[in-house]
SEVONU-480379 format. One record per residue (C-alpha): y, x negated, z negated; residue in one letter; residue number from 1. Coordinates in steps of 0.5 Angstrom, whole numbers. Example, Ala and Ser with C-alpha at 12.3 -4.5 7.8 and 13.67 -1.06 7.14 Angstrom:
BEGIN
{{-9,-25,-16},'A',1}
{{-2,-27,-14},'S',2}
END
This chain:
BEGIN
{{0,0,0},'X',1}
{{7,-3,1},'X',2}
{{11,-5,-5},'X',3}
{{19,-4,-5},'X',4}
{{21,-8,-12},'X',5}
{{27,-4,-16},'X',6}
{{32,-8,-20},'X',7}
{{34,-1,-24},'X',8}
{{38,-4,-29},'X',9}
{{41,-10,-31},'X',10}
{{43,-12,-37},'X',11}
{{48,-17,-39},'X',12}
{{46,-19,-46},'X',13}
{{48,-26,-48},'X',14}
{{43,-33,-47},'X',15}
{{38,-27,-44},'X',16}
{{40,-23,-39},'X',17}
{{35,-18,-37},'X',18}
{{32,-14,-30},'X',19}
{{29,-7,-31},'X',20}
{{24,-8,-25},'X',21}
{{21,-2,-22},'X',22}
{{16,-2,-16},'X',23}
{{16,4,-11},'X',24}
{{9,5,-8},'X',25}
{{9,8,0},'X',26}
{{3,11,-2},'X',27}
{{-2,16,3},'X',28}
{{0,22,-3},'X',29}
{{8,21,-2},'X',30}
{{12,16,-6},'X',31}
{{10,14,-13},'X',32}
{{14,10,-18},'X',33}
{{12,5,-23},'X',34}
{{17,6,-29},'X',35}
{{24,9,-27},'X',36}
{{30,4,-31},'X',37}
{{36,8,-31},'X',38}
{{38,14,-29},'X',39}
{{44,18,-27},'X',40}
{{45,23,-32},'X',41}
{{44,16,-37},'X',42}
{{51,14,-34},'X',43}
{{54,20,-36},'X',44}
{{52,20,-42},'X',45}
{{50,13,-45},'X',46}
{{53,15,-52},'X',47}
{{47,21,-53},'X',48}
{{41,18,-48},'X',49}
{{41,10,-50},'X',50}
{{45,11,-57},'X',51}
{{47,5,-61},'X',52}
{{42,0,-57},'X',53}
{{47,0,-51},'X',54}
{{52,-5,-55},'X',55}
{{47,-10,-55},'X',56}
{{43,-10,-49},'X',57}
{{50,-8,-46},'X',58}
{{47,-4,-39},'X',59}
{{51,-4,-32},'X',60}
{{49,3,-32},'X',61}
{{51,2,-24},'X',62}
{{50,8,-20},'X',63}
{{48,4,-15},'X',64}
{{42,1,-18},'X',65}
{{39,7,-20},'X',66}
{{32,8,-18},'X',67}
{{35,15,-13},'X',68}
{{40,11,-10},'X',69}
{{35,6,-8},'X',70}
{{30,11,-6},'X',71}
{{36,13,-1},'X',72}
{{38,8,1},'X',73}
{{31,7,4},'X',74}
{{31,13,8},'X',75}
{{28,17,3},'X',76}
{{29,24,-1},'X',77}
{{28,24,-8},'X',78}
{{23,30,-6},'X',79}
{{19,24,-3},'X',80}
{{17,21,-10},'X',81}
{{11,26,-12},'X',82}
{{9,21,-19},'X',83}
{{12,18,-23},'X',84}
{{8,13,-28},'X',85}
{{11,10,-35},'X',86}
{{8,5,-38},'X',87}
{{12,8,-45},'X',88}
{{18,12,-46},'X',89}
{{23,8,-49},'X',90}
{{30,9,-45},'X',91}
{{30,4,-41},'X',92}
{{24,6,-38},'X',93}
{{24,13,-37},'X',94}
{{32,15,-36},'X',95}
{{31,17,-29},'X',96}
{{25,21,-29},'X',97}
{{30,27,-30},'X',98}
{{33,25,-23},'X',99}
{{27,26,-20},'X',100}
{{25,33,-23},'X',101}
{{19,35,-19},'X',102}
{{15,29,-19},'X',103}
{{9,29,-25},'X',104}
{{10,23,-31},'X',105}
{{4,20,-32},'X',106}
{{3,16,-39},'X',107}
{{-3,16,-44},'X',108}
{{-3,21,-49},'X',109}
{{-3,17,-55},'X',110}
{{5,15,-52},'X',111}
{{7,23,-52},'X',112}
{{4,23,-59},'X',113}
{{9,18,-61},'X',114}
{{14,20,-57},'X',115}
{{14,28,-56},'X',116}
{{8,32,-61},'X',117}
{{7,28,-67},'X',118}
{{12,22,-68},'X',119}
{{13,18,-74},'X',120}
{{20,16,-77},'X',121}
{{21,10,-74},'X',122}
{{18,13,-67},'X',123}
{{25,20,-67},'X',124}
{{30,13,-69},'X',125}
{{27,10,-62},'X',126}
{{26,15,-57},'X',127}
{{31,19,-54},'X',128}
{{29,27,-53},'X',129}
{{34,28,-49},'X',130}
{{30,24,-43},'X',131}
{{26,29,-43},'X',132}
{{29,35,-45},'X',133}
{{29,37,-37},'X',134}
{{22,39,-38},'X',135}
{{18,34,-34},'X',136}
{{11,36,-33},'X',137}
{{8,30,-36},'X',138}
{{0,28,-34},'X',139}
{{-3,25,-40},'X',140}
{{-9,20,-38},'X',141}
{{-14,17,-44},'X',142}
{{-16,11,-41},'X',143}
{{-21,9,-45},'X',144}
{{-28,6,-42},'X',145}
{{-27,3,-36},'X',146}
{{-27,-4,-36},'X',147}
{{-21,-9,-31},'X',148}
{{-21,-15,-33},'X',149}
{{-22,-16,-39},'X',150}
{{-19,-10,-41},'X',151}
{{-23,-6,-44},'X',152}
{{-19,1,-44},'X',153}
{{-17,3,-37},'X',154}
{{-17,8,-32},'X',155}
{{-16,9,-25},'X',156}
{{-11,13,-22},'X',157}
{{-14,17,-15},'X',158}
{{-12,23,-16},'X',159}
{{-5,19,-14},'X',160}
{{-7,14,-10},'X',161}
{{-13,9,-10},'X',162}
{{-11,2,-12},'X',163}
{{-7,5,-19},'X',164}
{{-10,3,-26},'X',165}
{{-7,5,-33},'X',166}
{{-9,-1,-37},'X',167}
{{-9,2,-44},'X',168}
{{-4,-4,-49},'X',169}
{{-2,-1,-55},'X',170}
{{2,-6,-59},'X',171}
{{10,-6,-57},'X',172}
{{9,2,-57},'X',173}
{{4,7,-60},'X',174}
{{2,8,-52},'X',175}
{{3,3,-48},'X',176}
{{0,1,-42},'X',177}
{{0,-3,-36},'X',178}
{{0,-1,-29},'X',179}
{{-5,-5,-24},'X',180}
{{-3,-4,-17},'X',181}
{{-6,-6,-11},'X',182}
{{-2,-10,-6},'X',183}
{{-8,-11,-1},'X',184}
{{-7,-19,-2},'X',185}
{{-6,-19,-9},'X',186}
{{-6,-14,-16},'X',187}
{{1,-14,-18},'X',188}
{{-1,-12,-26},'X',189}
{{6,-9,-29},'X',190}
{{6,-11,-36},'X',191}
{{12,-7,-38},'X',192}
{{14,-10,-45},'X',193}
{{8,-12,-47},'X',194}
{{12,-19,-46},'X',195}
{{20,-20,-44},'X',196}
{{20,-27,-41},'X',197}
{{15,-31,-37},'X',198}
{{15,-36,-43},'X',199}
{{10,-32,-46},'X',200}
{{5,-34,-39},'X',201}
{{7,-41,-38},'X',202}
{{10,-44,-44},'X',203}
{{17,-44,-42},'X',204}
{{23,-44,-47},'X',205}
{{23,-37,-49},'X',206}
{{32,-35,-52},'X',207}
{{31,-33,-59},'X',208}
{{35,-28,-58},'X',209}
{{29,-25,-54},'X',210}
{{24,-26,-59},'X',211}
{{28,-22,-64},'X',212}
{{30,-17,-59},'X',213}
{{22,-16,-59},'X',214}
{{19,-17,-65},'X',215}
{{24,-12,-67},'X',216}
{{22,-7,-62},'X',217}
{{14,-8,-63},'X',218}
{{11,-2,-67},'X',219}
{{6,-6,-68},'X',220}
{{8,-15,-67},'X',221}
{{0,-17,-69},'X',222}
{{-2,-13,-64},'X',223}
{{3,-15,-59},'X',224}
{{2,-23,-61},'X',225}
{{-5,-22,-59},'X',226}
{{-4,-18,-52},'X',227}
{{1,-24,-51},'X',228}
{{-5,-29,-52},'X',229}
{{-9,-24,-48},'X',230}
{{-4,-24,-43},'X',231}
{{-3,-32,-43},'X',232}
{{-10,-33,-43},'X',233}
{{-11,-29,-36},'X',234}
{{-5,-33,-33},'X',235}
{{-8,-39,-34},'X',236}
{{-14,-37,-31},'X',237}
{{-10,-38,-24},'X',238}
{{-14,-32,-20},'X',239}
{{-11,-32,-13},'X',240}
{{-12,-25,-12},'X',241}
{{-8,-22,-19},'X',242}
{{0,-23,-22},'X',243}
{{2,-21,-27},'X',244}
{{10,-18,-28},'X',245}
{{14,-17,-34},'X',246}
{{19,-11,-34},'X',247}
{{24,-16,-35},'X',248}
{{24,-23,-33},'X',249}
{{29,-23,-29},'X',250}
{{25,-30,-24},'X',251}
{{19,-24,-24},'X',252}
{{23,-19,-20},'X',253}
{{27,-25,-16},'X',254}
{{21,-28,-14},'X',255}
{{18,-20,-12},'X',256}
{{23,-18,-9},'X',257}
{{25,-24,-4},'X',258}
{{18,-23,-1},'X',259}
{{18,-16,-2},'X',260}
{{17,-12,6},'X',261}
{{23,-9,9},'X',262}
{{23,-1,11},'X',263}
{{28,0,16},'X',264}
{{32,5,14},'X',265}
{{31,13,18},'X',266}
END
């Protein structure tokens, strides 16, 4: 399937500057994107959509780099994106579902339990109701029994498209997955934020302020420094046929995107 690469929100922190990458898929069943960034409505209103969080991270909140912008100016309608999966529903992953009000959310059940039906206390200060308040028709998946690459819980999404697999990676949220697509060449494993920097794969210094970002944000850190070993293991295994993708490097998303196909726009 073709892979169209979507910078859907940088953010300008200091010493750590971040993307919000988000794929676009070309599938046989119509458009489907892989997390949603920033959306429209969050720039009308950061203050009840993104709350206090917006000091820190300092997002552009840019029309122009919104996931509906881009899918436009591919030449596409936002009627043509049909799913969208999440890999968990912080704000700066899902802020722009409500610019595609048709298109079916996929998420594990144990994120719309954090989330939406039976949050705990930390769980209401993180997440923002008002991203979902549209009434999205969410499709909960429980990816648990079928092994990918070491992961144990995983599920392969067909009735989207062949090629898309929910790879269940709790830690930095009650739900969270990673989203495994199949460019034909390679796998691209988008981790979402089970880790923020490529330093965590490779060694490479990784800024403090990151490292703090994260453990702050992790509902579970034991849990997230073990996917990092995980993590870190499979990319030192060097297969040919699989890359792994953070949300947010912004080196991840450069390199992804200059090699990316081009569409002619219509």
């Amino acid at each position: 399937m073709k892979i169209h690469h979507l910078n859907c929100g940088s953010m300008a922190m200091p010493t750590a500057p971040m993307v919000t990458h988000v794929f676009l898929l070309e599938t046989d069943n119509g458009l489907v994107l892989v997390d949603a960034g920033y959306g429209m409505d969050d720039i009308a209103d950061p203050a009840e959509r993104v709350g206090f969080m917006r000091w820190l991270i300092k997002p552009a909140f840019s029309k122009d780099e919104t996931a509906l912008r881009q899918v436009e100016r591919l030449g596409f309608k936002a009627t043509d994106v049909r799913h969208i999966v999440v890999t968990h529903f912080d704000f700066d992953h899902i802020g722009g579902i409500a610019d595609f009000p048709q298109a079916r959310i996929h998420t594990t059940s144990a994120e719309v339990l954090g989330a939406i039906t039976s949050p705990t206390r930390a769980e209401r200060r993180r997440y923002r109701p008002a991203q979902w308040a549209h009434g999205p028709h969410i499709v909960e998946h429980r990816p648990d029994g079928e092994p990918w690459r070491g992961f144990a819980a995983a599920k392969e999404l067909t009735d989207i498209a062949p090629g898309i697999v929910l790879v269940s990676l709790p830690g930095h949220t009650r739900g969270h997955a990673c989203i495994a697509v199949d460019r034909g060449d390679k796998w691209l494993l988008h981790c979402g934020d089970a880790f923020y920097h490529r330093g965590v794969l490779d060694g490479t210094p990784i800024p403090p302020l990151l490292t703090g970002m994260e453990r702050m944000a992790a509902m579970d850190w034991a849990r997230v420094k073990d996917n990092h070993r995980r993590l870190a293991e499979l990319h030192q295994r060097a297969d040919t046929d699989l890359q792994i993708v953070s949300a947010h490097d912004p080196l991840h998303f450069d390199a992804l995107a200059a090699a990316a196909p081009e569409r002619p726009l219509s």
